[in-house]
N, C-alpha and C positions, 0 to 999 in steps of 0.2 A: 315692511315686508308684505308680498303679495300674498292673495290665498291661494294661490298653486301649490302652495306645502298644504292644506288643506282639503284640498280635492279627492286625495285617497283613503280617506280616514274612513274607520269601518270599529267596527267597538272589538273589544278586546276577546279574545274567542273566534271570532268571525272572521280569523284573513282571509282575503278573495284576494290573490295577485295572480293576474294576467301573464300565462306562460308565455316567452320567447325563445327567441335561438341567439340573443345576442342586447343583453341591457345597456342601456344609452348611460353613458357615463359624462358626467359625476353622478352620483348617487343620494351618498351621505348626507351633504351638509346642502348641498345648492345645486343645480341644473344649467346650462348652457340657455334656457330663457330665462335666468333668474340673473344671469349675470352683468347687462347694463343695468339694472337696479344698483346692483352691489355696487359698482363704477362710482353712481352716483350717488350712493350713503358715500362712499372714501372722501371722492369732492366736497358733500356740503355739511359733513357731518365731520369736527375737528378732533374731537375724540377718537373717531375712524379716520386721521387722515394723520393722525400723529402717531396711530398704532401701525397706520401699513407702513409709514417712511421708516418707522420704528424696525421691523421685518425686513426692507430693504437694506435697513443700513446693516442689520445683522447677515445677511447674506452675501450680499454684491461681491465684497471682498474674496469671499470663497467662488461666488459662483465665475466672477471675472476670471482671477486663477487658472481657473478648472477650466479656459478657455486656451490657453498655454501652455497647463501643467496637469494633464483632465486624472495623473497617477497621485498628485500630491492626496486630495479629500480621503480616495479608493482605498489607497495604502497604511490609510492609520485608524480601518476599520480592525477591530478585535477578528483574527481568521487564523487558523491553520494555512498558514499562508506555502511554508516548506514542501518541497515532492517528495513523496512517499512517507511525511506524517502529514497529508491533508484526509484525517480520519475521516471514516462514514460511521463508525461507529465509538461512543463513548462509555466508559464506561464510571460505573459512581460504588465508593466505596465509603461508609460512616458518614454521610451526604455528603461526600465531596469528590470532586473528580480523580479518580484514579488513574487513569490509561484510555490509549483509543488505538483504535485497529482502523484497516484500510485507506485506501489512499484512492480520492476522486481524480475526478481529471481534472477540475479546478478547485482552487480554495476554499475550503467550507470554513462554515462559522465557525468561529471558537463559545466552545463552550463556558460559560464560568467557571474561575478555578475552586471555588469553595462557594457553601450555600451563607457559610457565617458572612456579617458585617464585620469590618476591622475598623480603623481609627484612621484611615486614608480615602482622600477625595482625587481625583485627577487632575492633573497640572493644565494649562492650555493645550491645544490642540497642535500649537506651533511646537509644543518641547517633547510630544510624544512619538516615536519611535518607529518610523515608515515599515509596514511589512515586516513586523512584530515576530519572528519567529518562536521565540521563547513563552510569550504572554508575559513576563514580568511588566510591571507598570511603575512608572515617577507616578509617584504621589507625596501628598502633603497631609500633612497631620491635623486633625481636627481639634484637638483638645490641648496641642500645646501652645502654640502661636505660635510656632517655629515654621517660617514660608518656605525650607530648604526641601526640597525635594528628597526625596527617596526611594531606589529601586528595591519595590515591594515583588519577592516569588509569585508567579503565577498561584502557584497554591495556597499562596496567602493572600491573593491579593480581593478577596470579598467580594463586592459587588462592582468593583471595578472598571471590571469588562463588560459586565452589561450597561452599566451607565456610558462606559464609552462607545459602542455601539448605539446606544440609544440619542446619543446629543448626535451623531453624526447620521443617524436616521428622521431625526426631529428636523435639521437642516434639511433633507431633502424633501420631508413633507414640505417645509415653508415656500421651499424652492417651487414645488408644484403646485402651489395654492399662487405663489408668484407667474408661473406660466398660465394658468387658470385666467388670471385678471390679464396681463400683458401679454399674452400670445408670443413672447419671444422664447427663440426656441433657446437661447443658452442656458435659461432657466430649465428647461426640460431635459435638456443633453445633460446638465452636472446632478441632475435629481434620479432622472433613471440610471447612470452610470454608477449611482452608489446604489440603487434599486435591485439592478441586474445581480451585481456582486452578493448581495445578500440574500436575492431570493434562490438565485442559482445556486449559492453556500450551501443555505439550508436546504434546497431539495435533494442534498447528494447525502443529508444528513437525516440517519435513522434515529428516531429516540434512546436516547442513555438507558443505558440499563442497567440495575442495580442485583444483582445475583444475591447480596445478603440483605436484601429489602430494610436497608436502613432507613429508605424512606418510604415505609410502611406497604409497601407495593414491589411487584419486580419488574417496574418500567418499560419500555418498549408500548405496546399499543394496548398492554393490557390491563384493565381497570383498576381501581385502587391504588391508595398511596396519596403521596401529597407534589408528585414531581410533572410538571409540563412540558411541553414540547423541545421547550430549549432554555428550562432553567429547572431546578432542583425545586421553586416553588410554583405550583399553577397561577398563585397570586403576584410571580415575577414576570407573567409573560406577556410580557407588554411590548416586547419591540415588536410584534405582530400590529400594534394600532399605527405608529407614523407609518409603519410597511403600506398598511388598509389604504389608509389617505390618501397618501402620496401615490398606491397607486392607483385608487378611485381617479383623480386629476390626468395622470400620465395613462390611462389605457388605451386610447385611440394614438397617442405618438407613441408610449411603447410594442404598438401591434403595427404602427404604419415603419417602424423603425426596429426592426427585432437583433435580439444581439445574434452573434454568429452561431454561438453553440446551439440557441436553438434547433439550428438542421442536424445536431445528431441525436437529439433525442426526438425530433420530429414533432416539434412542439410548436404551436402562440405563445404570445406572451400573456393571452388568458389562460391557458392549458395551464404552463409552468405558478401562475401565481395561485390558482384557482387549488390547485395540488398543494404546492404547502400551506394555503388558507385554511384548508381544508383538516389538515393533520394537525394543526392549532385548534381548530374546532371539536374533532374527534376527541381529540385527546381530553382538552378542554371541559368535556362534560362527563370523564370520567372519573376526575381526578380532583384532591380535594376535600370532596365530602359534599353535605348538603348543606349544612349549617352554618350560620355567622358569617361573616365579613369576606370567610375564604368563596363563600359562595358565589355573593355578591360581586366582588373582586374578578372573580373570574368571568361571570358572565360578562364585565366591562373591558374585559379585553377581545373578547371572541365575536362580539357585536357588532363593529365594523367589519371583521374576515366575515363576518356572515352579509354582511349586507353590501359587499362588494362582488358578491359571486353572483355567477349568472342565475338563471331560471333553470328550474328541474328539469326539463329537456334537452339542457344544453352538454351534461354531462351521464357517461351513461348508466351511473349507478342512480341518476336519477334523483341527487342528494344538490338541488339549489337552495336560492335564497328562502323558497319559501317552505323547502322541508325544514332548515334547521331553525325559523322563525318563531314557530309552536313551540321549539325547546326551551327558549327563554318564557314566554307565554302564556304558557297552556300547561306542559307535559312535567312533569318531575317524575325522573325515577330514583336508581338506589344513592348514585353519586352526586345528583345536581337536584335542588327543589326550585322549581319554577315562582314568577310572578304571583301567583294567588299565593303559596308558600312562604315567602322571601315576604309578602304583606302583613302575612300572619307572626310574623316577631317583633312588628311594633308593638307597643303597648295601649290601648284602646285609649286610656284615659290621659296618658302624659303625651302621646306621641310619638315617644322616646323610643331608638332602637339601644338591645338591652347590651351593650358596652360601654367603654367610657365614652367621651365628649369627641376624643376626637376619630375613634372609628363609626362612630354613631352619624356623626355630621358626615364623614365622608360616605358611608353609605349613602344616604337622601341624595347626597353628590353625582352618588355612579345611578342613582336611578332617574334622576331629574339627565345626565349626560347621556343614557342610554337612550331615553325618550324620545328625546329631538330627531334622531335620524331615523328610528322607528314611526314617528308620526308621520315623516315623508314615506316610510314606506307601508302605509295605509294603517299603520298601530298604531290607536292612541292608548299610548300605558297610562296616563295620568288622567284624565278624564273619569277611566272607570275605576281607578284608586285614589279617592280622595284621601286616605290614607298619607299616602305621597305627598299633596298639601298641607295636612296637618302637622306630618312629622318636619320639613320644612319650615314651619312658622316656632316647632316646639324647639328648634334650635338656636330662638333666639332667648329663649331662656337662658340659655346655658352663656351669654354672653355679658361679660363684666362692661362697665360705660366706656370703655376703649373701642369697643369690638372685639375683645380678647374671651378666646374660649377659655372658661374654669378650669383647672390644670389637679383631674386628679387618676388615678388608675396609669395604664400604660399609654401618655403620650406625651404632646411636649406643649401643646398648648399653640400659640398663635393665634392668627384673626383666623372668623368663622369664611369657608370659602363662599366668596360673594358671587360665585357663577351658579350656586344653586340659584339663589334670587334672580338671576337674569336671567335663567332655562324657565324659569316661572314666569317672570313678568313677557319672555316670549311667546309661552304658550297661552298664557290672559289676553296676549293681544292675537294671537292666529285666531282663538275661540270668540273674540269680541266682547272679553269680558274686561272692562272698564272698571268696575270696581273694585274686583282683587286686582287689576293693576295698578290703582293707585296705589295701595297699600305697599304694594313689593316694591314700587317707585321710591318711597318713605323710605325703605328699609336701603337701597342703591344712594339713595341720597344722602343719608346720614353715614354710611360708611364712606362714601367721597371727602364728605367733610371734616371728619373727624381723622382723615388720614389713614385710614388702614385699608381703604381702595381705591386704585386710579383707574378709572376707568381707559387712560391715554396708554397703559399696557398691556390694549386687549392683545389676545392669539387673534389669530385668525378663522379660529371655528367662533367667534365671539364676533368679529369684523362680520359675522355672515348673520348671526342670530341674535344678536345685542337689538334691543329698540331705541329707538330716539325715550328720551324724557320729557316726557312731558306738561311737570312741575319741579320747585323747588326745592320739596314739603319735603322735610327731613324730621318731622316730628315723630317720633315711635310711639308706643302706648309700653310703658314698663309694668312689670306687676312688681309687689312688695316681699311678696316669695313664693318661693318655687321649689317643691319636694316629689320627687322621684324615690317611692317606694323601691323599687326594687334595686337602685345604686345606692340606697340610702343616707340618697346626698339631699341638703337642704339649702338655698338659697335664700339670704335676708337681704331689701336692699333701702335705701332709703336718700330718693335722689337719684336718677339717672346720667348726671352729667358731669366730668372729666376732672373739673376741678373740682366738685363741692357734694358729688357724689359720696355714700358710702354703702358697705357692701362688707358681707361676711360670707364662707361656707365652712356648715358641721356636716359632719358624716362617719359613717360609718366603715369598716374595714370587709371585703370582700376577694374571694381567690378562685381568679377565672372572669370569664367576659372581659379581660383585658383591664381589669377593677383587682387593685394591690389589697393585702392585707396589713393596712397601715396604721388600724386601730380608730380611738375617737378620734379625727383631726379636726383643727380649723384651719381655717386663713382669712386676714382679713385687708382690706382695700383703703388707699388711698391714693387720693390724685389721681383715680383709674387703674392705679399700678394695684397689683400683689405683692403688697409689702412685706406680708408672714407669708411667704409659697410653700407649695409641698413642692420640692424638688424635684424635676425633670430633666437632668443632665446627662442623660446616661447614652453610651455609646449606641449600643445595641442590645438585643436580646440575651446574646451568649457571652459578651464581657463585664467585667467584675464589677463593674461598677454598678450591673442591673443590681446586683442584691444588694446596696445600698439604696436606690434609689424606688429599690418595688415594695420597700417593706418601712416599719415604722420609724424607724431611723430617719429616714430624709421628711419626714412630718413633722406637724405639731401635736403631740399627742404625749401620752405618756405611754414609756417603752414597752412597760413590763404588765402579763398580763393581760387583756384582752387585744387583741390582734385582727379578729377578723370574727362574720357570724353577725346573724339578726340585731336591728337596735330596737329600741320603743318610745315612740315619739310621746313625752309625759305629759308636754304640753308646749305648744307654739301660737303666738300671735305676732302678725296677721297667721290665722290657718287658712292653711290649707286644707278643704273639704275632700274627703274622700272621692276617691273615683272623678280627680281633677289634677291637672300639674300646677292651678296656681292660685291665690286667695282672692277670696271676692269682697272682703270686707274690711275697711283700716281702724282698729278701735284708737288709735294715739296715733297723731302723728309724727310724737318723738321717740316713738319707746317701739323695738322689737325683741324678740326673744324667743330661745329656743333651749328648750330642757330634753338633754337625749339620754336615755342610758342602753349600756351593754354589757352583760355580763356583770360585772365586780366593778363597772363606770359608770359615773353621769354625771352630766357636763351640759353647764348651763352656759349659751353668751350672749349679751345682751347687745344692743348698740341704741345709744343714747345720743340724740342729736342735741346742740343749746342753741345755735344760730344757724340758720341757713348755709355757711359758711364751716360751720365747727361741729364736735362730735367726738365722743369715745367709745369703746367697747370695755365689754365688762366678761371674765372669763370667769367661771367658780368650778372647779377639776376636780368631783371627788374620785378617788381608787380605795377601793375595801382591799389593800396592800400594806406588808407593813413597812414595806421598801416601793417607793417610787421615783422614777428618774423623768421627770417633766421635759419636754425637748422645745425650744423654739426656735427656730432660724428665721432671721430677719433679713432684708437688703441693707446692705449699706458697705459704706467704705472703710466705715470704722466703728468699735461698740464699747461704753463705756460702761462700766458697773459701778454703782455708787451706793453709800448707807441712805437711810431718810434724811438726812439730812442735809444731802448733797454732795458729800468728798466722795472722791475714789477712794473703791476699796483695793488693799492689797492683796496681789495675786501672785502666786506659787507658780513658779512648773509643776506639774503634777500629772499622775494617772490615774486612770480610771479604773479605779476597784472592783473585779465583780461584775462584768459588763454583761448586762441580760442580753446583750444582741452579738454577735460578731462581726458586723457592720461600723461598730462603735469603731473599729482598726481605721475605719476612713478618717477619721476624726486629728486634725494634726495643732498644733502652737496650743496645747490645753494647758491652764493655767488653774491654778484655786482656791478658794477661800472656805474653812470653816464660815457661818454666819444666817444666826438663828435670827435677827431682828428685820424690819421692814425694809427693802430696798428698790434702788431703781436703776432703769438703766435705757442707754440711750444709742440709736444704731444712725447712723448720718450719713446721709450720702453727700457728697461735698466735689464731689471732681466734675460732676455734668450740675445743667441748668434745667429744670428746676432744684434747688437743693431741699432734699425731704431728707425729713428727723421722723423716727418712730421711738415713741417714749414707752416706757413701761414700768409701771409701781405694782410690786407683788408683797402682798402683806407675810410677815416672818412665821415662822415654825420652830417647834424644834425639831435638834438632826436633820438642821440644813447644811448645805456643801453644795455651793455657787462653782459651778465648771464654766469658762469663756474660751473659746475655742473656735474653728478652723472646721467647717465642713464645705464639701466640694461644692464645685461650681454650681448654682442652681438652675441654668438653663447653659444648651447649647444654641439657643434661638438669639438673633440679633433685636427682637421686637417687642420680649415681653417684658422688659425689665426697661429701669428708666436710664436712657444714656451707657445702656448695654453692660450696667452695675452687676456683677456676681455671674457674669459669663465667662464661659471657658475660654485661657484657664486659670480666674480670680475666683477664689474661697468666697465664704459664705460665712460673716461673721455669727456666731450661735452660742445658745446658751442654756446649758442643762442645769436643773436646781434637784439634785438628789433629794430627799426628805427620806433618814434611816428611823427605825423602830419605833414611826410615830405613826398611826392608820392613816391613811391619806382619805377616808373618808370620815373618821368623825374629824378630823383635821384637815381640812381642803386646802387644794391651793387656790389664792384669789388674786387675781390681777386686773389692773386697768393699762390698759391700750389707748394711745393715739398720736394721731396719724396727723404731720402738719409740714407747712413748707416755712423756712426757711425760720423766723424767730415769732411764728401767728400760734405758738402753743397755748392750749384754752385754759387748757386744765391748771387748776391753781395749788391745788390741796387736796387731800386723800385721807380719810382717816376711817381707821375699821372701829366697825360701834360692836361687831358682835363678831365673833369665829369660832364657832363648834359646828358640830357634825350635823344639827336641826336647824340654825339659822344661821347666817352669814346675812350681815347688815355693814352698810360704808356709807361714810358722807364725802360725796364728790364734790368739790368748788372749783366753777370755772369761772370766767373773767363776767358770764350774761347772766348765772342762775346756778343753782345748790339742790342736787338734789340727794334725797335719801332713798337709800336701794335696801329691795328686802329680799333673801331668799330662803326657802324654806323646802325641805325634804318630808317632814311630819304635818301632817294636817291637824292640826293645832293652833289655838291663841294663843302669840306672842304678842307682850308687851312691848313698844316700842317707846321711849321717852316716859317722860308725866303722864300724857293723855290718849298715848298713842297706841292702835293696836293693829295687828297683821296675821292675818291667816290665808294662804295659798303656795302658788307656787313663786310667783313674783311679783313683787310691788312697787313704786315708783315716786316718793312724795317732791315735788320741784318746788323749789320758793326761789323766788325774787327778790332778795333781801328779806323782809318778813311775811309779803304776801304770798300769798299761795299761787302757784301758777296753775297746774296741776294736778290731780291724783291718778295713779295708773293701776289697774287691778290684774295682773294678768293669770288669768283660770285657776281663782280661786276665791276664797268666801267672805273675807273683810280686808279693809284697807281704811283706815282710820287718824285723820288727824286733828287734833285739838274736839271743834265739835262739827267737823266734818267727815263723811264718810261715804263709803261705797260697802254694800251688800249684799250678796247673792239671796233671791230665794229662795233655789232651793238647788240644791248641790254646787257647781262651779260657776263664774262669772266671766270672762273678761270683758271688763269698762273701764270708762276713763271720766273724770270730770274735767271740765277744762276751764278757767274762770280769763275772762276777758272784759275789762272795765268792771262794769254794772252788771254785765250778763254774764249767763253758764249755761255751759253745753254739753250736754252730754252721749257721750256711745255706749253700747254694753251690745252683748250677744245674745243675752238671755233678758228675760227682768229683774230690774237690778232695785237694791231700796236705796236713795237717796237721801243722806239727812244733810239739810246745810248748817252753817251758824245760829241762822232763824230759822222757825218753825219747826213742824213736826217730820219724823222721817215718812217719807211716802215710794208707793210700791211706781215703775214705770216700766214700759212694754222693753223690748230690745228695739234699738233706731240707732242711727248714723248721727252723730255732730245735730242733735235736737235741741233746741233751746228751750230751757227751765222757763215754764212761766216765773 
């Protein structure tokens, strides 16, 4: 890419653009001398040459047609299509469309029939309904697998119609990015014809108005409320960006070509676009609010109307490109907060915008999208917010060894979107920075590879902005964990890569920021997947299924009792230092750990690596309760329940008595067993390839009551589960262990976790040495090494065996058959075996000794006292992996 996108850049504060009577279009994305460039990235760049035929092949078909048949595309746009109900005006009642008045002289838009989502996607474009009068829509069912169509009421029909409008607006932008490159005009004739129809729709069309301000506003042009120009949400008004585009491309043949109606309202075809851009923009900044996502959101729609429109001269209220420029920029006032504003909710120290994972990432998204056509028009937003950059890179924390975003609060999870990366490594390469482009390189490269980015599906705003690569290097740098105070979410990982990877998250319960109150949960990883997920299946906002899926019911957690509210990190290693999102120090490199409490909780999980290859996790649940119902849901195709000993146990129909939640109704095929002793059990997924087993040993209680059971589908997503296992609409095999009139904390529940393919199970043996309410002790045997696990709540010496002593909060003895492999001390004051040991001097410690051949090494954080088999104990500083003389 040339530095002609370069040339007008000016720092942020400081626009200076050059008034006209008339701007040279395109604008946006590329210029008319940028474009034998572009020619030549399609030709010799094959990524760009599989994405344009790719573009071609999706339109030709339509745009051929439409050479023939120019009413087929025109006619299955969403419009008040009928004479004398083609409204100008609509009106909205409990957010949703009521009635409309007046009648244009041509067809206006149709407005949406309702602001809810429903459980209906659109059929093809070939079975949809020419000149629509009614608005009803075929649709298809999301959640049942049933492909049969269905004529859905207009006032049922959700977001329907704006999606159908918007694929048929999307074609004609591609169509004018296709006349853009090939100068043929058929491309431009089937692009403006659906152009015309729609901008001419909506300019006969006055804003909706809402008389009992159900959407917090009384609509029309005047501030406040949450409703847009031509949707019930300002965050839905997005058929204004392919409008922008497509007509940034088509301005000079829509102006050398004007449709007829023009000459009665005595208009251009800038006049006519420039006027409803315009009322998108107005509106746009008043509505809303200023805070969070909706803010954001909308300024990424209004970005392109704004920077398609002429210079302030050209119009006579004097309102061009470069007055509404400052508003994103520079200006906030009561409805919209500006750029310096919108930077000031990241978080200084994590990066992190303060919602879940996936509005968090999509923001970074619309500011990295905004940038690019701002930087051509002499703004560089990113430059003077490094901000921008950092929260970008903190997103890849949030990313499990698939590229799959963490799945917790409101969203559904997926890959993290890889065009942030590529707006960056653009902008690295316009600035001439070489070295953060490597990095972003790294990060486009390992998502190519590991499959969750193809680059050969760019868009075509991508065809214009994408760089050549120019390395291989797909290595990332992982950290070992990663804690966001304020989501009070924790990330442990150990291994970054797909197979041999592992990977936990604890967290805590919150209500608001798009963050559920779901109580203490985990989840924990293998093979890359989220094999224990927190559920994400849910329709939408306003159907039934959200309150099963936003609260702790579709978690792992226990139900009852703490919900939501502050945790307190007791102790973690690797830590995470204050005033940081991620550790800087590894004290073991088999042993992580994280001790959370909240409320009447606390809840330790471990994860324990034995071979490069192998590993389990280690869960200890107290609840100061004297009724607890533990919840876990697993993947798989099928789950078996078994005693210690290996049989299945027998299982009941049954119900659930007493259900703390009312969510618990989702719950279907529950079966049960009284059974107070040791057990286990096992979830297989067996119908796709890889075939993955998650095992689980949970030590006995008493007034236990083992529930197996049927909870809904755990994604609606084709991507995040392995071989699309427990998607809609296939249950979720799960499994509740009630514990009645026994305290669940001086009574904890303890289990072991893991995660393996096909018949590589590590784990050999289980046996609890201790379970009361102070210590919880187990000897784990796996096929490479034995280790003994300590954990403790009281700060106190526990005796451990003959010679053995523990005090902290967790400890870790490995042996090798009889050798010691070895000791792990995690932030606490002794850890002791035979006449070996670790120390603190003075308050807490986490170290580790490590014995290898003849030599020992040791980590610690603080100084720690070491005493070995020989010689005397002696005091040493804190250091990383140090070898004992």
């Amino acid at each position: 890419m040339t530095r002609i996108f370069c040339l007008l850049v000016v720092m942020l504060g400081s626009i200076s653009l050059t008034a006209q009577s008339n701007t040279n279009h395109p604008v946006l994305y590329t210029s008319t001398e940028n474009r034998e460039e572009l020619i030549e990235k399609i030709q010799n760049e094959s990524w760009a040459r599989q994405s344009w035929e790719a573009l071609l092949e999706e339109i030709n078909p339509h745009v051929d047609r439409h050479q023939s048949d120019p009413e087929w595309i025109v006619s299955r746009l969403a419009m008040y299509w009928k004479d004398g109900e083609r409204y100008t005006q609509c009106y909205i009642a409990g957010q949703d469309w009521d009635y409309g008045e007046g009648n244009a002289p041509v067809p206006t838009v149709r407005l949406p029939g309702m602001r809810k989502w429903n459980d209906y996607y659109n059929g093809p474009l070939e079975d949809r309904t020419p000149y629509n009068e009614t608005g009803d829509m075929w649709g298809v069912s999301r959640s049942s697998g049933d492909p049969t169509p269905v004529l859905v009421p207009y006032k049922e029909s959700g977001h329907m119609i704006r999606q159908n409008n918007m694929e048929i607006l999307k074609l004609a932008e591609k169509a004018a990015f296709a006349y853009f490159i090939t100068k043929e005009e058929k491309y431009a004739k089937f692009s403006s014809d659906i152009l015309w129809t729609w901008l001419l729709g909506t300019y006969y069309m006055e804003p909706p108005l809402d008389p009992s301000e159900s959407t917090k506003g009384p609509g029309g042009y005047a501030p406040g409320g949450i409703m847009g120009y031509y949707d019930y949400e300002v965050i839905h008004d997005d058929r204004q960006e392919p409008a922008a585009k497509a007509y940034d491309f088509l301005h000079d043949y829509m102006n050398a070509n004007p449709h007829a109606h023009l000459q009665q309202l005595d208009m251009s075809a800038t006049d006519l676009a420039g006027t409803v851009f315009k009322r998108f923009i107005e509106i746009g900044l008043v509505r809303g609010g200023a805070k969070g996502n909706w803010n954001v959101n909308r300024y990424r729609h209004i970005i392109p109307s704004i920077l398609v429109l002429e210079s302030n001269d050209y119009y006579e209220d004097g309102k061009g490109r470069e007055h509404y420029i400052p508003y994103y920029t520079e200006i906030s006032r009561k409805h919209h907060a500006a750029l310096p504003k919108i930077i000031e909710n990241y978080d200084k120290d994590t990066g992190l915008w303060p919602e879940s994972p996936g509005y968090a990432s999509g923001m970074i998204g619309a500011l990295l999208e905004m940038a690019m056509p701002l930087y051509r028009a002499g703004v560089n937003t990113i430059g003077d917010n490094p901000m921008i950059q950092k929260a970008a890179m903190a997103n890849l924390g949030w990313l499990d060894a698939r590229g799959n975003l963490v799945v917790f609060g409101d969203m559904r999870g997926g890959p993290l979107d890889f065009e942030v990366f590529e707006r960056l490594l653009t902008y690295y390469r316009w600035e001439g920075n070489d070295a953060d482009a490597a990095k972003i390189e790294a990060v486009i490269n390992k998502g190519i590879r590991s499959g969750q980015y193809d680059r050969n599906e760019a868009s075509w705003e991508d065809l214009i902005l994408n760089q050549s690569l120019q390395t291989d290097n797909s290595t990332l740098p992982y950290n070992r964990a990663a804690y966001s105070p304020f989501h009070r979410h924790l990330i442990m990982r150990n291994g970054n890569d797909e197979n041999n990877g592992m990977m936990f998250t604890l967290y805590g319960g919150m209500k608001g920021s798009h963050l559920s109150a779901n109580g203490l949960a985990w989840q924990f990883y293998g093979k890359g997947w989220a094999l224990a997920p927190d559920g994400a299946g849910y329709e939408s906002y306003w159907t039934p299924d959200m309150h099963y899926y936003s609260g702790p019911v579709a978690s792992n957690t226990i139900v009852q009792g703490y919900a939501k509210g502050e945790i307190t990190i007791n102790a973690m290693d690797p830590e995470v230092p204050k005033g940081q999102f991620y550790n800087d120090v590894v004290i073991n490199e088999n042993c992580s750990f994280a001790d959370v409490s909240a409320d009447e909780k606390r809840r330790l999980i471990a994860m324990i690596r034995t071979s490069p290859s192998s590993g389990y996790y280690v869960d200890i649940f107290r609840s100061d309760l004297e009724e607890n119902d533990y919840l876990h849901h697993n993947l798989g195709d099928e789950m078996v329940l078994m005693d210690e000993t290996g049989q299945p146990l027998q299982l009941a129909d049954a119900d659930i008595a007493n259900p703390p939640h009312d969510a618990y109704s989702f719950f279907e095929n529950i079966r049960a067993t009284a059974h107070q002793g040791d057990f286990q059990a096992i979830w297989t997924i067996n119908k796709v390839s890889p075939a993955l087993n998650s095992y689980m040993w949970m030590a006995g209680q008493k007034g236990r009551t083992l529930y197996q059971m049927e909870a809904p589908h755990t994604t609606l997503r084709h991507d995040v589960t392995p071989g699309q296992v427990n998607k809609a609409p296939q249950t979720t095999p799960t499994l509740l262990v009630r514990q009645t009139d026994n305290n669940g904390a001086e009574n904890p529940f303890v289990a072991v976790f893991e995660a393996y393919e096909g018949k590589e199970k590590s784990v050999e043996s289980i046996e609890k040495l201790n379970l009361h309410d102070d210590l919880v002790s187990l000897r784990v045997k796996s096929g490479n090494s034995t280790q003994l696990i300590y954990n403790a709540t009281e700060d106190a010496v526990f005796k451990t065996g003959k010679s053995g002593e523990f005090q902290g909060v967790f400890g870790v003895i490995s042996l090798k058959g009889e050798d010691l492999e070895y000791l792990y001390l995690g932030h606490g004051q002794k850890l002791k075996h035979d006449k070996v040991s670790l120390e603190a001097v003075s308050g807490s410690v986490s170290a580790s000794l490590r014995f290898e051949g003849d030599q020992v090494y040791y980590s610690a954080d603080q100084p720690v006292i070491i005493r070995l088999k020989k010689g005397k104990a002696k005091t040493y500083p804190a250091g990383n992996d140090v070898l004992l003389d």
